[in-house]
C-alpha positions as CSV (number, residue, x, y, z in Angstrom):
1,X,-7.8,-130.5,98.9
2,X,-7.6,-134.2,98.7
3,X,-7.9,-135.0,102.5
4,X,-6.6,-137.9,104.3
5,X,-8.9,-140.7,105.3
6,X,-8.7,-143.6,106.9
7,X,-10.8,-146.4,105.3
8,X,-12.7,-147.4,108.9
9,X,-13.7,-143.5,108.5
10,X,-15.9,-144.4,105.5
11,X,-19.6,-145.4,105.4
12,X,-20.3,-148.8,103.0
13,X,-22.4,-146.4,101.2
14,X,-19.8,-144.1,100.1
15,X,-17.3,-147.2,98.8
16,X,-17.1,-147.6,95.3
17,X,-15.6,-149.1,92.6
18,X,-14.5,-147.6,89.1
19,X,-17.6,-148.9,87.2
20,X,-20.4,-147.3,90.0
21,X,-22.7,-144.1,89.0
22,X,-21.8,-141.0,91.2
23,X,-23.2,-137.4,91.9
24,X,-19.8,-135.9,90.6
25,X,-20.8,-134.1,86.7
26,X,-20.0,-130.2,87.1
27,X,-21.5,-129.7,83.6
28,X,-17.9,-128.8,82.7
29,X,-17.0,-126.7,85.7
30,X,-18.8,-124.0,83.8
31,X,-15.5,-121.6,85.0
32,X,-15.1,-122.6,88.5
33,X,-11.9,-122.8,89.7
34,X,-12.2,-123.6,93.5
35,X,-10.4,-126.8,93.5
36,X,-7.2,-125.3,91.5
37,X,-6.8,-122.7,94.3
38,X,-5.6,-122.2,98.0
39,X,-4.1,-126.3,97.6
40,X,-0.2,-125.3,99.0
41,X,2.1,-128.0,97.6
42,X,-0.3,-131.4,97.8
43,X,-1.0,-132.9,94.8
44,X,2.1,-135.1,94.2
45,X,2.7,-136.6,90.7
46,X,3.6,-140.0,89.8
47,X,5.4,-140.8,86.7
48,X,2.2,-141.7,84.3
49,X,1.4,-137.7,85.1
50,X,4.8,-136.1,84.5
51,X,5.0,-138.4,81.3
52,X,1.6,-136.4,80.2
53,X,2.7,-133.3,80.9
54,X,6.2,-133.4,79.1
55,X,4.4,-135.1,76.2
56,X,1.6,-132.4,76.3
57,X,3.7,-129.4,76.7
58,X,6.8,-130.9,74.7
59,X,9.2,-130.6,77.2
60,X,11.7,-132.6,79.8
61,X,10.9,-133.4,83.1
62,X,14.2,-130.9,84.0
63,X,12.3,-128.0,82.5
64,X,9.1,-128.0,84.6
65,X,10.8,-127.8,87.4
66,X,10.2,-124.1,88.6
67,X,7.5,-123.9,86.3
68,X,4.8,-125.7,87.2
69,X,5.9,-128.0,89.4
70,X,8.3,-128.3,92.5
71,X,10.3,-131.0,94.2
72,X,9.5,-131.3,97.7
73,X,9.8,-134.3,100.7
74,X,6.9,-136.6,101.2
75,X,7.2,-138.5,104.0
76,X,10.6,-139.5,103.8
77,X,10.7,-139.1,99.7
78,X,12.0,-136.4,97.2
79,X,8.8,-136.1,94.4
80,X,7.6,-133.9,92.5
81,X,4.4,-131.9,93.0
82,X,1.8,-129.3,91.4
83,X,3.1,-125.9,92.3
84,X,0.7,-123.6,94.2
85,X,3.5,-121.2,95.0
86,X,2.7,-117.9,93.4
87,X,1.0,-114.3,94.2
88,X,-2.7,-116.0,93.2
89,X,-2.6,-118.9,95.3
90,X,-3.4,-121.0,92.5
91,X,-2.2,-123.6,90.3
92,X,0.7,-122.0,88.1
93,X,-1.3,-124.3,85.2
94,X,-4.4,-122.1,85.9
95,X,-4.5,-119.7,82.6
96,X,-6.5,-115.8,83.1
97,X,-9.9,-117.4,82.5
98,X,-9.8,-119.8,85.5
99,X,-9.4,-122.8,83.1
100,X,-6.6,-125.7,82.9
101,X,-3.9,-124.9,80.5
102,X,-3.1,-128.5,80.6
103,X,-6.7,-129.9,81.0
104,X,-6.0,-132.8,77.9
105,X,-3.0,-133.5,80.5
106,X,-4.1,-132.7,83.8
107,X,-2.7,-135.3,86.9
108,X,-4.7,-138.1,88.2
109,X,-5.4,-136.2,91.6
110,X,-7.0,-133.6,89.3
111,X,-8.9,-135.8,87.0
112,X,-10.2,-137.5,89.9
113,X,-11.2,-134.8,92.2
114,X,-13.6,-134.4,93.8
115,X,-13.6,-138.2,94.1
116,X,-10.7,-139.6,96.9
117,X,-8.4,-143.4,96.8
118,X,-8.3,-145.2,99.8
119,X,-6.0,-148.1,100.0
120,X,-6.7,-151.7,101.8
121,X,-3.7,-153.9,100.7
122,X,-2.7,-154.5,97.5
123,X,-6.5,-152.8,96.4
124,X,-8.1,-149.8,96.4
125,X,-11.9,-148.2,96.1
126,X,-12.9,-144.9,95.5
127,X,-14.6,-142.0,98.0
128,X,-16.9,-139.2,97.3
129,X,-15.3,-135.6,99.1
130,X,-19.0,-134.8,99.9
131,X,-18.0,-131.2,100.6
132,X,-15.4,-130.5,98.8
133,X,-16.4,-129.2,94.8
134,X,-19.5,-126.3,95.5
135,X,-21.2,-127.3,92.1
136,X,-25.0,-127.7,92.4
137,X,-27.3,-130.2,90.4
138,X,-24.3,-132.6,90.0
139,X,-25.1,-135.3,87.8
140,X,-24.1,-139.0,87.9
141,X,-20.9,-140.3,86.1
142,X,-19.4,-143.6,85.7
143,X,-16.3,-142.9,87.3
144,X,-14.5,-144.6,84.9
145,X,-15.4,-142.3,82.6
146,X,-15.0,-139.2,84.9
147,X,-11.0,-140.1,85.1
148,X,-10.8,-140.0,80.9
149,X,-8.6,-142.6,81.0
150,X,-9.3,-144.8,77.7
151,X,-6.8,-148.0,79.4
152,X,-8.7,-147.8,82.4
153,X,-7.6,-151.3,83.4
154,X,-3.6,-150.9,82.8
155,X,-4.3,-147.5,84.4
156,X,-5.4,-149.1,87.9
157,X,-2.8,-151.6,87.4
158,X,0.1,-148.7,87.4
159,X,-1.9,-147.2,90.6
160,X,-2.1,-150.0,92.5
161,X,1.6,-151.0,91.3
162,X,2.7,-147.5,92.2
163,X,1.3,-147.1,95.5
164,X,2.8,-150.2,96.6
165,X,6.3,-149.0,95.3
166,X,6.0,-145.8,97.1
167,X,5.1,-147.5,100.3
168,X,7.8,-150.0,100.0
169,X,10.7,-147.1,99.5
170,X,8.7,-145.0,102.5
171,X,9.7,-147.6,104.7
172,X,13.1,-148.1,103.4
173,X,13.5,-144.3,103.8
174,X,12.5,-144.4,107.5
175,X,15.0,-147.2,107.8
176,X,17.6,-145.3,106.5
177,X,20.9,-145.1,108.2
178,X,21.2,-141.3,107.8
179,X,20.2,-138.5,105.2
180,X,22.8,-139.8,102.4
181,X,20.9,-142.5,102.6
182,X,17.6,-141.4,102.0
183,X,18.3,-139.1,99.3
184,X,20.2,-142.0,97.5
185,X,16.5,-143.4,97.7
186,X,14.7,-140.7,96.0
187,X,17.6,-140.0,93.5
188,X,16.9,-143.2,92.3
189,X,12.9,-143.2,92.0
190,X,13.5,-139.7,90.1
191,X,16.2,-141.3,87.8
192,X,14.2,-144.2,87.1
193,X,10.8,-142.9,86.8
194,X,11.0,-139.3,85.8
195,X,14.1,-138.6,84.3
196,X,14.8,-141.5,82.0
197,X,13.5,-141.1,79.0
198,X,11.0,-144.2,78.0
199,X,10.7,-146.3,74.4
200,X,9.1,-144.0,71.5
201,X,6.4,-145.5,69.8
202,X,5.3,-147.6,72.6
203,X,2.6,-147.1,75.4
204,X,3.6,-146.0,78.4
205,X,1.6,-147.6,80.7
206,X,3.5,-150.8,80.2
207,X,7.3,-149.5,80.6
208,X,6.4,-148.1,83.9
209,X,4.8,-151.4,85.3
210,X,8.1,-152.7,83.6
211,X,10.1,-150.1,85.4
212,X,8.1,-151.1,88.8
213,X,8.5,-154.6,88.8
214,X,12.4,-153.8,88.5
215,X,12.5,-151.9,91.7
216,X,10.3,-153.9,93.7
């Protein structure tokens, strides 16, 4: 599970930044599962990984919900997240073998695991979960290689973009006036970021820092 930590929790030495070498290869997992099981309803998606999955899979945003992934409130906000909710206790994207149905697709959280994000500001660095993925002999990665992200830099841009969004309608939510309120707020980041379709034949990454900026 992607835990929360503070950034005064963390050592210097276990800072880093997306072009640093870190003990995270798995040699491909090699058919471990761990990290796609027993994770309850925590790894929300943001818009760049619901575009990849509807793309991947070939269907709406509408259709995944119930099958795959679940709406649920997050601090104050209605978003979706990876379901977990079934008699295995795993990812519903977990196939018999213990492999990633939609590994080409899989979310950020997942690409990123078993590395964490801490925010400071309008930034953020990246954390090793030292005990989190029980693969031995891990090798050292370039972590922005590890994410497989080939627009790395628009990539971070959308994150850091994102985040701040999030947190700017989390306080908005908290100010609400009453529940009406509040679910006007997350009606309108679902609308706008995950059920609106988005120009074919142009990259994504760019409408939804488009999309951002509007709602800022």
């Amino acid at each position: 599970m992607l835990r929360e930590v503070s950034a005064d929790m963390l050592t210097p030495e276990n800072r880093f930044g997306a072009g640093d070498m870190v003990k995270i290869g798995c040699n491909d997992c090699k058919g471990c599962s761990d990290c796609c099981r027993d994770m309850e309803a925590t790894i929300v998606l943001d818009p760049y990984d619901v575009y990849r999955l509807t793309q991947f899979l070939n269907q709406s945003f509408e259709s995944l919900i119930g099958n795959g992934v679940e709406l649920s409130v997050v601090d104050g906000l209605i978003l979706p997240l990876l379901s977990m909710e079934n008699d295995k206790g795993c990812c519903r994207f977990l196939d018999e073998t213990g492999r990633c149905s939609v590994h080409p697709a899989r979310p950020g959280i997942c690409r990123l695991y078993p590395l964490g994000r801490i925010y400071e500001g309008d930034e953020f660095f990246y954390f090793l979960q030292t005990d989190a993925c029980p693969a031995k002999n891990k090798t050292k990665v370039k972590i922005k290689k590890w994410l497989s992200e080939e627009n790395y830099t628009g990539y971070e841009a959308f994150v850091r973009a994102w985040h701040g969004l999030i947190v700017k309608k989390r306080q908005a939510a908290a100010q609400a006036s009453g529940l009406e309120e509040q679910k006007a707020l997350s009606m309108e980041l679902l609308t706008t970021f995950y059920v609106n379709g988005y120009r074919r034949g142009e990259e994504i990454l760019p409408q939804l820092m488009e999309r951002i900026a509007k709602c800022m």
